[in-house]
mmCIF file of the protein (N, C-alpha, C, O) and its ligand, coordinates in Angstrom:
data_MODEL
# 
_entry.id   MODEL 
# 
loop_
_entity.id 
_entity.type 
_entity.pdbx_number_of_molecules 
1 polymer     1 
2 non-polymer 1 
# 
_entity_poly.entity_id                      1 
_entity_poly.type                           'polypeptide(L)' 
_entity_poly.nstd_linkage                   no 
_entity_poly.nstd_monomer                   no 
_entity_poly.pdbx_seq_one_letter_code       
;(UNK)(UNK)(UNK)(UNK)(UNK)(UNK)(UNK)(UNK)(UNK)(UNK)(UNK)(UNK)(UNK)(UNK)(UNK)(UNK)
(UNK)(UNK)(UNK)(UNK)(UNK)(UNK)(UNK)(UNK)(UNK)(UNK)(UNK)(UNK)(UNK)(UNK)(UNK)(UNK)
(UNK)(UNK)(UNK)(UNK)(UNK)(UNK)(UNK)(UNK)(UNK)(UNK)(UNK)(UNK)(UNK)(UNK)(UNK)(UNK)
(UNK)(UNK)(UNK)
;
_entity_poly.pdbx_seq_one_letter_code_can   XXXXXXXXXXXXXXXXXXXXXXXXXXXXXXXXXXXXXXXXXXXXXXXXXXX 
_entity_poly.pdbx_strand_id                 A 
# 
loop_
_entity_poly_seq.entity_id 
_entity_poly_seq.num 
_entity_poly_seq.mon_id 
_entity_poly_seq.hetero 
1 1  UNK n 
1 2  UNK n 
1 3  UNK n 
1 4  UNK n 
1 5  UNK n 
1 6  UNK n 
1 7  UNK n 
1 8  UNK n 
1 9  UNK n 
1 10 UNK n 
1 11 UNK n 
1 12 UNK n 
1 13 UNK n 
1 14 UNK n 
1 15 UNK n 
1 16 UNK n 
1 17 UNK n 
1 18 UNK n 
1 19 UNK n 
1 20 UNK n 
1 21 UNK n 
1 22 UNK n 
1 23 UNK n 
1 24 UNK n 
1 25 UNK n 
1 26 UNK n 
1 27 UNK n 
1 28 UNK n 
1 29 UNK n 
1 30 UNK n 
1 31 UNK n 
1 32 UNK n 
1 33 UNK n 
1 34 UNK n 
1 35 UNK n 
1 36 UNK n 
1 37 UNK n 
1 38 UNK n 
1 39 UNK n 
1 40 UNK n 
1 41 UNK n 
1 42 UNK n 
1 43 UNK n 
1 44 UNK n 
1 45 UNK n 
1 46 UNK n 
1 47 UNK n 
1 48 UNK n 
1 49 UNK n 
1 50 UNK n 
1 51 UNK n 
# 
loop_
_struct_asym.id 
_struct_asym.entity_id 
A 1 
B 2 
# 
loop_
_chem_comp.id 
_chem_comp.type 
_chem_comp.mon_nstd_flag 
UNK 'L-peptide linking' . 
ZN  non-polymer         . 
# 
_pdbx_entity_nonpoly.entity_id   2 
_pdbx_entity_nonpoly.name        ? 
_pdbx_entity_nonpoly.comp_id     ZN 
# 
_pdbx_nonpoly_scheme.asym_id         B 
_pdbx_nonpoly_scheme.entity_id       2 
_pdbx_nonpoly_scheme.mon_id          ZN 
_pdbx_nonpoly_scheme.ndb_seq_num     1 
_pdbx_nonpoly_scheme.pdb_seq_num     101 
_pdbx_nonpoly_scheme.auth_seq_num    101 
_pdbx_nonpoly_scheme.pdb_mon_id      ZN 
_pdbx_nonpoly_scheme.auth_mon_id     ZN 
_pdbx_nonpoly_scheme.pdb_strand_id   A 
_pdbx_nonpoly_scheme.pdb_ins_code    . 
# 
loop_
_atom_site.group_PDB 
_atom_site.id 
_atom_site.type_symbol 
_atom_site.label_atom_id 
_atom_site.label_alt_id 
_atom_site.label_comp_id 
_atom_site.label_asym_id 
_atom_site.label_entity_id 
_atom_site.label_seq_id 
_atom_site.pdbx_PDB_ins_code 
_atom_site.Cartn_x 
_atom_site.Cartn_y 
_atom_site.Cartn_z 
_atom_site.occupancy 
_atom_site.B_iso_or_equiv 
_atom_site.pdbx_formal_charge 
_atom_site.auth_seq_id 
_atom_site.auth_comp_id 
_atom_site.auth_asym_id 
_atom_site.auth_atom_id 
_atom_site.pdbx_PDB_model_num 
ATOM   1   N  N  . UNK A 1 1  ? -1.597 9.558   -13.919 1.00 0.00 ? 1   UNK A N  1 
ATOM   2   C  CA . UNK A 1 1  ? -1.692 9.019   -12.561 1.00 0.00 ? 1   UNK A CA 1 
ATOM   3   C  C  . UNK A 1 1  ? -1.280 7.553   -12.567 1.00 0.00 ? 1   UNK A C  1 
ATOM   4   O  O  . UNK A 1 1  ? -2.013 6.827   -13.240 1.00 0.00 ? 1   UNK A O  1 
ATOM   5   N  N  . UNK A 1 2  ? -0.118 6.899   -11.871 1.00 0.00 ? 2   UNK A N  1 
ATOM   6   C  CA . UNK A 1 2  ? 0.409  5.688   -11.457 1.00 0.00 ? 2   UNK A CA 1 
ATOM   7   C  C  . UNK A 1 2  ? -0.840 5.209   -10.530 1.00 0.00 ? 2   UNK A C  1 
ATOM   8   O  O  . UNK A 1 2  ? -1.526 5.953   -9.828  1.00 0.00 ? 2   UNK A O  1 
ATOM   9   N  N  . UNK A 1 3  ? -0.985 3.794   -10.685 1.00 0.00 ? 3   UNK A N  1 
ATOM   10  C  CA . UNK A 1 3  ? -1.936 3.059   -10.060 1.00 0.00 ? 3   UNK A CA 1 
ATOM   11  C  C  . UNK A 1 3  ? -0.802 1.526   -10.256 1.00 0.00 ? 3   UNK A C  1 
ATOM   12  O  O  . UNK A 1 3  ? -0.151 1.026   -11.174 1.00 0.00 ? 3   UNK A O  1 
ATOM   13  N  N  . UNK A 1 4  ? -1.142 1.143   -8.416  1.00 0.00 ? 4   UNK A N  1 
ATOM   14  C  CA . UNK A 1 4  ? -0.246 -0.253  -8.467  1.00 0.00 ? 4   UNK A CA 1 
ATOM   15  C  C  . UNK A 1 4  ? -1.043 -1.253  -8.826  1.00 0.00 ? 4   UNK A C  1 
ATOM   16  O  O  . UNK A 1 4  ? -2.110 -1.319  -8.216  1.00 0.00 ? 4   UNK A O  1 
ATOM   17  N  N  . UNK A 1 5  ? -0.779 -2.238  -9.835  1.00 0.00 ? 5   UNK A N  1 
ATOM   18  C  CA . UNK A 1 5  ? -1.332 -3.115  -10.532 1.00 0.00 ? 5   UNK A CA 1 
ATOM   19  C  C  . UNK A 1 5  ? -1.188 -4.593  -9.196  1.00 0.00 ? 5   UNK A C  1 
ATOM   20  O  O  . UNK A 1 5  ? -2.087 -5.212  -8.627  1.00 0.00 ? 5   UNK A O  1 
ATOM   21  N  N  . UNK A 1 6  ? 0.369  -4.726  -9.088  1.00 0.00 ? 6   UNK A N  1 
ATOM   22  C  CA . UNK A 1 6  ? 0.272  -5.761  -8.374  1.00 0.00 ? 6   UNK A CA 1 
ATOM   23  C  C  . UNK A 1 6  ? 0.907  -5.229  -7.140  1.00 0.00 ? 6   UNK A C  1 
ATOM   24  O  O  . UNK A 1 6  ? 1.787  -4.397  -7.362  1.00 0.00 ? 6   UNK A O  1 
ATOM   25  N  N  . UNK A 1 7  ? 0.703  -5.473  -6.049  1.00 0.00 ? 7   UNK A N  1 
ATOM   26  C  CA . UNK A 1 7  ? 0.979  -5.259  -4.412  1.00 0.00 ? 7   UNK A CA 1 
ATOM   27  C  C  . UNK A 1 7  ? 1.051  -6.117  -3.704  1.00 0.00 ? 7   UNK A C  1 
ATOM   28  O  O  . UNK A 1 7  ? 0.133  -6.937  -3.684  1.00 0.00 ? 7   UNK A O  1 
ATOM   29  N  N  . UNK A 1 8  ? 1.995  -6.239  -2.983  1.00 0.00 ? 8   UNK A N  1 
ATOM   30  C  CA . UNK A 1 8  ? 3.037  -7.165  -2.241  1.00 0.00 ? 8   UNK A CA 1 
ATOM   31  C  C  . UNK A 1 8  ? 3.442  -6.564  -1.203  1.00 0.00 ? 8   UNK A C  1 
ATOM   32  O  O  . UNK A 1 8  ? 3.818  -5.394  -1.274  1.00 0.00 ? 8   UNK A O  1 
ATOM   33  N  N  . UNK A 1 9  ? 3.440  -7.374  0.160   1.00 0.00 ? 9   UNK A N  1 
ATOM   34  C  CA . UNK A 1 9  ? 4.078  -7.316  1.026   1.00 0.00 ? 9   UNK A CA 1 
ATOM   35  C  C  . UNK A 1 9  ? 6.088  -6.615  1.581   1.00 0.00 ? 9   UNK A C  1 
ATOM   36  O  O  . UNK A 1 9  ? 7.096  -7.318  1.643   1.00 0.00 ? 9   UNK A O  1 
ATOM   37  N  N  . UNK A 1 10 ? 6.013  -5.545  1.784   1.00 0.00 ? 10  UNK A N  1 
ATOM   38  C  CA . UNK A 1 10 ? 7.553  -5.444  2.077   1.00 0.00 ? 10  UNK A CA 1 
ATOM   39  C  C  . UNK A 1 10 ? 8.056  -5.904  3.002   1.00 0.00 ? 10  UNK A C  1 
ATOM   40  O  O  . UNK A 1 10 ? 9.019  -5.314  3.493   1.00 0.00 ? 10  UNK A O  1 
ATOM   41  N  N  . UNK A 1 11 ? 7.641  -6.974  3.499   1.00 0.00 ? 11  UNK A N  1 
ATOM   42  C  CA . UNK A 1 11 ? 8.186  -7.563  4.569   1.00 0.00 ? 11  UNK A CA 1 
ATOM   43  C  C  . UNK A 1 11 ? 9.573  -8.211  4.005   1.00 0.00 ? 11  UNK A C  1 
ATOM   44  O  O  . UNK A 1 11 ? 9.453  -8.356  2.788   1.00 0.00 ? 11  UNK A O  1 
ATOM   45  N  N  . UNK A 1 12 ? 10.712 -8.605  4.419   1.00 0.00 ? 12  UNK A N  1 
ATOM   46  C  CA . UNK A 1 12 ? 11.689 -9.742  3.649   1.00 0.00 ? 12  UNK A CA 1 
ATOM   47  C  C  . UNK A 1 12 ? 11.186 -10.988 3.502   1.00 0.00 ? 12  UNK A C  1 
ATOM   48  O  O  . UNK A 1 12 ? 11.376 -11.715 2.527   1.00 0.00 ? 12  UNK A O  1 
ATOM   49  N  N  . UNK A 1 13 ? 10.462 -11.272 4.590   1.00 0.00 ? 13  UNK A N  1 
ATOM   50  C  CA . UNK A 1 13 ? 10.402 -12.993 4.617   1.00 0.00 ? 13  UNK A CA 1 
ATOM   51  C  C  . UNK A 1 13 ? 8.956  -13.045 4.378   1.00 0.00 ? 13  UNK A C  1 
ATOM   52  O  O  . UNK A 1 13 ? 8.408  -14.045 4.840   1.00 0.00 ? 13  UNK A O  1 
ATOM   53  N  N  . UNK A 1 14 ? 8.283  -12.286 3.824   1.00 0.00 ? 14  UNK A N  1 
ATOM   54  C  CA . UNK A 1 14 ? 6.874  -12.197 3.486   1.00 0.00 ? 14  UNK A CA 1 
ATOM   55  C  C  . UNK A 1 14 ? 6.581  -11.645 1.779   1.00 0.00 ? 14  UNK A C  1 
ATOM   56  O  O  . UNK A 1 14 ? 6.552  -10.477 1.390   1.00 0.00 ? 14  UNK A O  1 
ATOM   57  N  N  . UNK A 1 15 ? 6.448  -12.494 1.230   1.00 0.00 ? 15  UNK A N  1 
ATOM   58  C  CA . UNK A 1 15 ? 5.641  -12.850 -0.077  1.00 0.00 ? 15  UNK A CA 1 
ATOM   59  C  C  . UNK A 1 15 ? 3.696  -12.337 -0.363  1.00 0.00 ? 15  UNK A C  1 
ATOM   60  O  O  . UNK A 1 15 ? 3.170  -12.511 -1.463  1.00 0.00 ? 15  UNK A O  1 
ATOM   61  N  N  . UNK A 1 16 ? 2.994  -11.787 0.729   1.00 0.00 ? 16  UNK A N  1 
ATOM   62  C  CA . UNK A 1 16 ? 1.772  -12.376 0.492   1.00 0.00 ? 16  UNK A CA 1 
ATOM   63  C  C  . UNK A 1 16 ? 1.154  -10.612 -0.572  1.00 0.00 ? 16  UNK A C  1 
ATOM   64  O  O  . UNK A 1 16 ? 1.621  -9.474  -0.540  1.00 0.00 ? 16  UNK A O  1 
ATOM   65  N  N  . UNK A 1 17 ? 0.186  -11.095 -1.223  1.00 0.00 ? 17  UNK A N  1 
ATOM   66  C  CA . UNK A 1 17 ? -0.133 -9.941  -2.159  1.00 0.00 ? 17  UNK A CA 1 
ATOM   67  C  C  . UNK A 1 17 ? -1.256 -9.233  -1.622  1.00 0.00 ? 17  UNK A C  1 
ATOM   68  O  O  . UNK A 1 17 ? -2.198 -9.925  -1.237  1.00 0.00 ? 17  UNK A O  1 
ATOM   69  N  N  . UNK A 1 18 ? -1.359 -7.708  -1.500  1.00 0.00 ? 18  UNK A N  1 
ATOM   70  C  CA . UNK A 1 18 ? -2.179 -7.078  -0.449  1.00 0.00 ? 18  UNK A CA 1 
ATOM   71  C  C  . UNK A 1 18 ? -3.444 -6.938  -1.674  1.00 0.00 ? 18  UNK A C  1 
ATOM   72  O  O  . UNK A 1 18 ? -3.240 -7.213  -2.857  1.00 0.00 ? 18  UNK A O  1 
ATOM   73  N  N  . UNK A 1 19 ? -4.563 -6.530  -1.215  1.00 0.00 ? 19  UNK A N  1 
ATOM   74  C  CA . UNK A 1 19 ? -5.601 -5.817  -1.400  1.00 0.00 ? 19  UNK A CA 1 
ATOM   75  C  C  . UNK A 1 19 ? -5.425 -4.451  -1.745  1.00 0.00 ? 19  UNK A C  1 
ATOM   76  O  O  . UNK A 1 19 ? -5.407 -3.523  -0.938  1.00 0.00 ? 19  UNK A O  1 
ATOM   77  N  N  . UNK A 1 20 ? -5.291 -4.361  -3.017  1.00 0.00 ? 20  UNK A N  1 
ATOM   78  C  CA . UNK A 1 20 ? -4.856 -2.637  -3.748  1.00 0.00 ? 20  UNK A CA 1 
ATOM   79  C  C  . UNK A 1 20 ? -6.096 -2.055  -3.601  1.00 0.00 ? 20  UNK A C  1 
ATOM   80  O  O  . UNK A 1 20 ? -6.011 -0.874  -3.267  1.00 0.00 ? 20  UNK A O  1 
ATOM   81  N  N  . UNK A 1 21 ? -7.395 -2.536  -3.755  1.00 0.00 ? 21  UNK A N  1 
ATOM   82  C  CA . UNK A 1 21 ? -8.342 -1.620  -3.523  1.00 0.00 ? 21  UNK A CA 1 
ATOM   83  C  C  . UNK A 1 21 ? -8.685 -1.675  -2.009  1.00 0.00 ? 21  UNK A C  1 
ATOM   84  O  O  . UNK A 1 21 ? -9.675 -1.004  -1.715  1.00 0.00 ? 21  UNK A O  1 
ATOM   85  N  N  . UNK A 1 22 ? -8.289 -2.104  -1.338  1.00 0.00 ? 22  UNK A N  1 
ATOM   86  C  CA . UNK A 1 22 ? -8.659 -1.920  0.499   1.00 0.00 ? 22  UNK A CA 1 
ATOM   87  C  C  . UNK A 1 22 ? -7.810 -1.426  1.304   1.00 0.00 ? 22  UNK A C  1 
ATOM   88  O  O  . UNK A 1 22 ? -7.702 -1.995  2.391   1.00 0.00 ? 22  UNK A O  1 
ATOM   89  N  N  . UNK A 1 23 ? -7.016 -0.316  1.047   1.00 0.00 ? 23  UNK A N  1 
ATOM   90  C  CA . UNK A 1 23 ? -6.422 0.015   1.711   1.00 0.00 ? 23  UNK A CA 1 
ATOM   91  C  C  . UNK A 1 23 ? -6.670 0.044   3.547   1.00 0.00 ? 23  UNK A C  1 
ATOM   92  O  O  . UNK A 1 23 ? -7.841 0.328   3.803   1.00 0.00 ? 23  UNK A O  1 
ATOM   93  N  N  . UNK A 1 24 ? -5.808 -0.190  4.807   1.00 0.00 ? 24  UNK A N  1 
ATOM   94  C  CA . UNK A 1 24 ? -6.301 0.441   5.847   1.00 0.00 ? 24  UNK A CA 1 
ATOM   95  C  C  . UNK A 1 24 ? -6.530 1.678   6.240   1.00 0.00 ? 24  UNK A C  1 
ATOM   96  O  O  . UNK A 1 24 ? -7.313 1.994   7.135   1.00 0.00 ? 24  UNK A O  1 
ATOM   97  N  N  . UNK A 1 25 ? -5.713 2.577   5.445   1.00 0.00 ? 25  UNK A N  1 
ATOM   98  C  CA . UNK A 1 25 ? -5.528 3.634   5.813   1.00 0.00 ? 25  UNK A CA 1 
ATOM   99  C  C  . UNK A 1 25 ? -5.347 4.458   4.363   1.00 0.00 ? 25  UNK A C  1 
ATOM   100 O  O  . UNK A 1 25 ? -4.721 4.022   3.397   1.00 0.00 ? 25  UNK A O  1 
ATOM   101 N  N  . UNK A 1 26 ? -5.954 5.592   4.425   1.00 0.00 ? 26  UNK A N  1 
ATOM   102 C  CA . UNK A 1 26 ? -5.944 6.496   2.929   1.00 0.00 ? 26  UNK A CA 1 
ATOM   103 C  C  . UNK A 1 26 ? -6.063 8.007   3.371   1.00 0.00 ? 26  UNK A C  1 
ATOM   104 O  O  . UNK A 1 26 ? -6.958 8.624   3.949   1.00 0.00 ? 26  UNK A O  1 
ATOM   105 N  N  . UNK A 1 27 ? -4.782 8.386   2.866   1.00 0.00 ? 27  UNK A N  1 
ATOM   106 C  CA . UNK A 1 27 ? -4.314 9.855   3.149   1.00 0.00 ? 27  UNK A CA 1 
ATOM   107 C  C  . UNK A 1 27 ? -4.188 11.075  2.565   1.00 0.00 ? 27  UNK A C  1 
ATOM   108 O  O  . UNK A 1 27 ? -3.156 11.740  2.655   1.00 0.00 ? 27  UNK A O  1 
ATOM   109 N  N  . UNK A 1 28 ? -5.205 11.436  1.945   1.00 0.00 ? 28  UNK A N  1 
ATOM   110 C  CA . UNK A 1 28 ? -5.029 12.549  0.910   1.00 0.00 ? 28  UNK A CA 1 
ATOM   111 C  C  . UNK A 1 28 ? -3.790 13.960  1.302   1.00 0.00 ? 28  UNK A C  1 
ATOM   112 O  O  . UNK A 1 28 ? -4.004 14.613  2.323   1.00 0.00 ? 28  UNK A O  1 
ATOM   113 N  N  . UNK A 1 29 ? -2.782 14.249  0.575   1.00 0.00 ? 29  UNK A N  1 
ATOM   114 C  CA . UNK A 1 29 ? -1.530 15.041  0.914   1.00 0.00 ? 29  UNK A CA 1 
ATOM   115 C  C  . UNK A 1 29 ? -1.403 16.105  -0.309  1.00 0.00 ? 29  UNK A C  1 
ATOM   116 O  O  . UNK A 1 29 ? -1.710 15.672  -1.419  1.00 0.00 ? 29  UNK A O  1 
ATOM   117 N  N  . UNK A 1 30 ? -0.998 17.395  -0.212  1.00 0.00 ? 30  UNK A N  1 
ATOM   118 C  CA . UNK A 1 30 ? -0.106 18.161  -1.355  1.00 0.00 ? 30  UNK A CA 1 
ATOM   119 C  C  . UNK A 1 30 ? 0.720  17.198  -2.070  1.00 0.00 ? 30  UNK A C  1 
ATOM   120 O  O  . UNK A 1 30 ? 0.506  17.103  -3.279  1.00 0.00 ? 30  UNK A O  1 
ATOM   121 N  N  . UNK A 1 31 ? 1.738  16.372  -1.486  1.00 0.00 ? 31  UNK A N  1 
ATOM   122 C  CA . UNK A 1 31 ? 2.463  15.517  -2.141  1.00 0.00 ? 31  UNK A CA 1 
ATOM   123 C  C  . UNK A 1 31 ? 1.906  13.981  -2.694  1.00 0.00 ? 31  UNK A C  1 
ATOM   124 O  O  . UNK A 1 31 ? 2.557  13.042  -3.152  1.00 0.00 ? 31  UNK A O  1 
ATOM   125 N  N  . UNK A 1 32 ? 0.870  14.081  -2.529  1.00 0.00 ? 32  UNK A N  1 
ATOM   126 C  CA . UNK A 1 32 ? 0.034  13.465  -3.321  1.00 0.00 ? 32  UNK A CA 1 
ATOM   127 C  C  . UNK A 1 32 ? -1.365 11.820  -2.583  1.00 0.00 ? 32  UNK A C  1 
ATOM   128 O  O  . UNK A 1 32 ? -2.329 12.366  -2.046  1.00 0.00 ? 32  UNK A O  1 
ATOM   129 N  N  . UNK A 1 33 ? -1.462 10.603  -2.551  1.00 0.00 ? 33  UNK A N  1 
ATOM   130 C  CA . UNK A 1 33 ? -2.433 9.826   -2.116  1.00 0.00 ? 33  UNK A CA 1 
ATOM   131 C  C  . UNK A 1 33 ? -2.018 8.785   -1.540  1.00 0.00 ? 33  UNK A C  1 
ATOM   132 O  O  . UNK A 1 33 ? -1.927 7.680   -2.075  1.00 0.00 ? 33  UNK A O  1 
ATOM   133 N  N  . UNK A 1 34 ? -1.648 9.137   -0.063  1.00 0.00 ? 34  UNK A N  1 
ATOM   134 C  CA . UNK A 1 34 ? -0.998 7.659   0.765   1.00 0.00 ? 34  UNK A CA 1 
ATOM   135 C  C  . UNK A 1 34 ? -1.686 6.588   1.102   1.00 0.00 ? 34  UNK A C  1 
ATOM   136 O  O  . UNK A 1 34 ? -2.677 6.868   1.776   1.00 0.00 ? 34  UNK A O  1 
ATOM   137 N  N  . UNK A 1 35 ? -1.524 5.377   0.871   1.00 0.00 ? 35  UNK A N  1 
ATOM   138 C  CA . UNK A 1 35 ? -1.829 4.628   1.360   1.00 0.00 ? 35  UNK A CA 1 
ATOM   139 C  C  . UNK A 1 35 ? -1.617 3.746   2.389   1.00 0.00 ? 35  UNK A C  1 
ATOM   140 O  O  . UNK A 1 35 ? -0.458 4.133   2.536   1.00 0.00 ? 35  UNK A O  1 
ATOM   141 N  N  . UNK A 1 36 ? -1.712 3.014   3.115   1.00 0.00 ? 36  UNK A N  1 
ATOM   142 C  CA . UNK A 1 36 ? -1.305 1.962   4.191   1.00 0.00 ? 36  UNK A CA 1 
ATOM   143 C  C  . UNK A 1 36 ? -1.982 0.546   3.939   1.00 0.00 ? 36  UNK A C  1 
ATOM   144 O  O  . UNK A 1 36 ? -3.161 0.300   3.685   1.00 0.00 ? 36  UNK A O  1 
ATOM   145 N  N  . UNK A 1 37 ? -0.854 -0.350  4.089   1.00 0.00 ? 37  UNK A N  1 
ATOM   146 C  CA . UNK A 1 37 ? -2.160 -1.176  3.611   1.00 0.00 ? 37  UNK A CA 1 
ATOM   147 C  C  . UNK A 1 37 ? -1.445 -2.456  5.006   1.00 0.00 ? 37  UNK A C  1 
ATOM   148 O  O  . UNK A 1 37 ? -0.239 -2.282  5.185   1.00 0.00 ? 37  UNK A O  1 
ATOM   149 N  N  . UNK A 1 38 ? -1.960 -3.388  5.729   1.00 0.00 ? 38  UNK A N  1 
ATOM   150 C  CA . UNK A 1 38 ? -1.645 -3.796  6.809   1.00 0.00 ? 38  UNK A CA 1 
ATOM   151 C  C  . UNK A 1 38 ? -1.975 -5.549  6.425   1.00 0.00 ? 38  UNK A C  1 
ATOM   152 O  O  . UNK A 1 38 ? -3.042 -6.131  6.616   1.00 0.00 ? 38  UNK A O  1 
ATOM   153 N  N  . UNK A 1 39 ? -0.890 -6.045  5.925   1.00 0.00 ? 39  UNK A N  1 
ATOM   154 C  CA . UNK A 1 39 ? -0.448 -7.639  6.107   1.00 0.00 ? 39  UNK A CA 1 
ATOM   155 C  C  . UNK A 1 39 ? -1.191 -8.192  7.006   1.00 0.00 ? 39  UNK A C  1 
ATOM   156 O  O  . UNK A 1 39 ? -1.844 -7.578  7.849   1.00 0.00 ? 39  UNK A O  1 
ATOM   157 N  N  . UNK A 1 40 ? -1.124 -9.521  6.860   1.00 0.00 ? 40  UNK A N  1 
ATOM   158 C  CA . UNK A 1 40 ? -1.633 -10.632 8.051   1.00 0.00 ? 40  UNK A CA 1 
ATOM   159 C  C  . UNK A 1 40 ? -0.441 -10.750 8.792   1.00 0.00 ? 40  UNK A C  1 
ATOM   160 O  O  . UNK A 1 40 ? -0.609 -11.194 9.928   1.00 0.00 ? 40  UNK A O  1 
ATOM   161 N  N  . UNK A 1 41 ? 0.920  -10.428 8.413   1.00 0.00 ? 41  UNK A N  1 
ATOM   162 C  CA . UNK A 1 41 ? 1.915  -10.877 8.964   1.00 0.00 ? 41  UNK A CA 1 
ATOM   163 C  C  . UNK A 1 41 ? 2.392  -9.540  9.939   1.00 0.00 ? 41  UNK A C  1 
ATOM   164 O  O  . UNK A 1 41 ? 3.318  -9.572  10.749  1.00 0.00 ? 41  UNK A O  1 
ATOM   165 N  N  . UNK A 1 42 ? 1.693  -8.600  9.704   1.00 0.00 ? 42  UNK A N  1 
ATOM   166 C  CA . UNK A 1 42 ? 1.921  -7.603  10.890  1.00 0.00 ? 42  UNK A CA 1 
ATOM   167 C  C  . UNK A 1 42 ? 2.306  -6.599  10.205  1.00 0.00 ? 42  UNK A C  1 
ATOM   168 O  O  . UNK A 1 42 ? 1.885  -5.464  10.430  1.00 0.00 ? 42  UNK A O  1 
ATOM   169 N  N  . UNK A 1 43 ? 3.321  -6.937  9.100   1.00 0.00 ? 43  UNK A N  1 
ATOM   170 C  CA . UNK A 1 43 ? 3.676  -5.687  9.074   1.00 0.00 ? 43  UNK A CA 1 
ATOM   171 C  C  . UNK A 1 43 ? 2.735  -4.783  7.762   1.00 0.00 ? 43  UNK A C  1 
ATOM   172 O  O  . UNK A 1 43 ? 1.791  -5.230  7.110   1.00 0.00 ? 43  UNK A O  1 
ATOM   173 N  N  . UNK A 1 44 ? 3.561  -2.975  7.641   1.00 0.00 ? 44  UNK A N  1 
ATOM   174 C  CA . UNK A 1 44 ? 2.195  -2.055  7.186   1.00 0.00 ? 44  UNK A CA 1 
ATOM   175 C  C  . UNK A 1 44 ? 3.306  -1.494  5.664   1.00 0.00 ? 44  UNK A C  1 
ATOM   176 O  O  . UNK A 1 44 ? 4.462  -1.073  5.678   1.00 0.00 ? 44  UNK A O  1 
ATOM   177 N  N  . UNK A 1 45 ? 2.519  -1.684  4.689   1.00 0.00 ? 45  UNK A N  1 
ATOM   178 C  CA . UNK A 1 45 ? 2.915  -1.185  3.564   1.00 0.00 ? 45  UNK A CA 1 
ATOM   179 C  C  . UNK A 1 45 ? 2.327  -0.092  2.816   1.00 0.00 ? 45  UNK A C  1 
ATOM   180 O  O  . UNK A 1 45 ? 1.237  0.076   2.269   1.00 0.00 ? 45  UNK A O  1 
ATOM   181 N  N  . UNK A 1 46 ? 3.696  0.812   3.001   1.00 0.00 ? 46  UNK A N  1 
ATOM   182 C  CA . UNK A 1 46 ? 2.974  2.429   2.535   1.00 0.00 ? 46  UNK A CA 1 
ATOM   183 C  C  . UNK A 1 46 ? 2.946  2.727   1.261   1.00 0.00 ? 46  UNK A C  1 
ATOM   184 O  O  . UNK A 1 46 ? 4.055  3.024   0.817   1.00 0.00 ? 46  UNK A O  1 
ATOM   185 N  N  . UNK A 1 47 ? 1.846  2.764   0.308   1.00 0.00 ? 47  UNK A N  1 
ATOM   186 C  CA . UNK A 1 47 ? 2.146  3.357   -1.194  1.00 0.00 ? 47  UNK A CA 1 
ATOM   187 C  C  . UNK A 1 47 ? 1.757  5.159   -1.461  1.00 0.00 ? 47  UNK A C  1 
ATOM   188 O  O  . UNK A 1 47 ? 0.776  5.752   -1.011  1.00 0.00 ? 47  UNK A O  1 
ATOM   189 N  N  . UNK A 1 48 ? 2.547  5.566   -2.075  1.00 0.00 ? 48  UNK A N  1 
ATOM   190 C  CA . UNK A 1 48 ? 1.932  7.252   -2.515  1.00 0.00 ? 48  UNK A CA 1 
ATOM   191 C  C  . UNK A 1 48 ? 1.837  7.239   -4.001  1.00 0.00 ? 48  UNK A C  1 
ATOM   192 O  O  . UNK A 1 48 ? 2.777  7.003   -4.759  1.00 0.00 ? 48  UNK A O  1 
ATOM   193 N  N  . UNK A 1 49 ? 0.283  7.591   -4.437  1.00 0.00 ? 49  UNK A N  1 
ATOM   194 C  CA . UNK A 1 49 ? 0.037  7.706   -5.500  1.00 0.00 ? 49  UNK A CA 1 
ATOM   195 C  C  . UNK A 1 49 ? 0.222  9.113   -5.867  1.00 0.00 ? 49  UNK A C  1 
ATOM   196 O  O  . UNK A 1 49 ? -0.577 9.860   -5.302  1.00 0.00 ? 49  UNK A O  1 
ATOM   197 N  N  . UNK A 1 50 ? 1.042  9.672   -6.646  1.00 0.00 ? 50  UNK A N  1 
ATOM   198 C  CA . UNK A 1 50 ? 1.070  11.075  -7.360  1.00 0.00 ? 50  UNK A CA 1 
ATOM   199 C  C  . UNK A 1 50 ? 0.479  11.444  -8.505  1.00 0.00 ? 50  UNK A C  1 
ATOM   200 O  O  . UNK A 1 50 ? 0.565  10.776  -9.535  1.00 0.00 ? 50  UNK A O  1 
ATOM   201 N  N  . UNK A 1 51 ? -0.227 12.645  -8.397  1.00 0.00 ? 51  UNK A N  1 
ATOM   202 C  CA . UNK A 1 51 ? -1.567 12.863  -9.835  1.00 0.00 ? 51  UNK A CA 1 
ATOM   203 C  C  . UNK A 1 51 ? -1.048 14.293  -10.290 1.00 0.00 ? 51  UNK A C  1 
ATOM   204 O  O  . UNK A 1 51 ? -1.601 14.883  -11.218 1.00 0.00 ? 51  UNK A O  1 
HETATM 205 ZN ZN . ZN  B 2 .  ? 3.417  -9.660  5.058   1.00 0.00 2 101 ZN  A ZN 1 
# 
C-alpha cells in the first residue's frame, strides 16, 4: 500500500503543503481510497490510494 509522505498543493501558482492525515473528503472505491484534500487557496487536491 502507497501512502503520500509529502503533499502539496496542485495548484500552479500554489506551493502550500496539505495535511495528509486530514483529508476533506475520504472515499472508499473498488478502485481503491480517494481522497480530497481542500487548500487555503481554493483549490481541491485528489489523491487515490491503491491496496
Ligand atoms: Zn493551494
Amino acid at each position: 500500500m502507497l501512502e503520500e509522505l509529502t503533499l502539496t498543493c496542485e495548484a500552479a501558482d500554489c506551493d502550500r503543503s496539505l495535511d495528509a492525515d486530514a483529508p476533506a473528503i475520504c472515499m472508499s472505491t473498488p478502485a481503491g481510497t480517494r481522497r480530497a484534500y481542500e487548500c487555503d487557496c481554493g483549490a481541491v487536491t485528489i489523491t487515490v490510494l491503491r491496496e
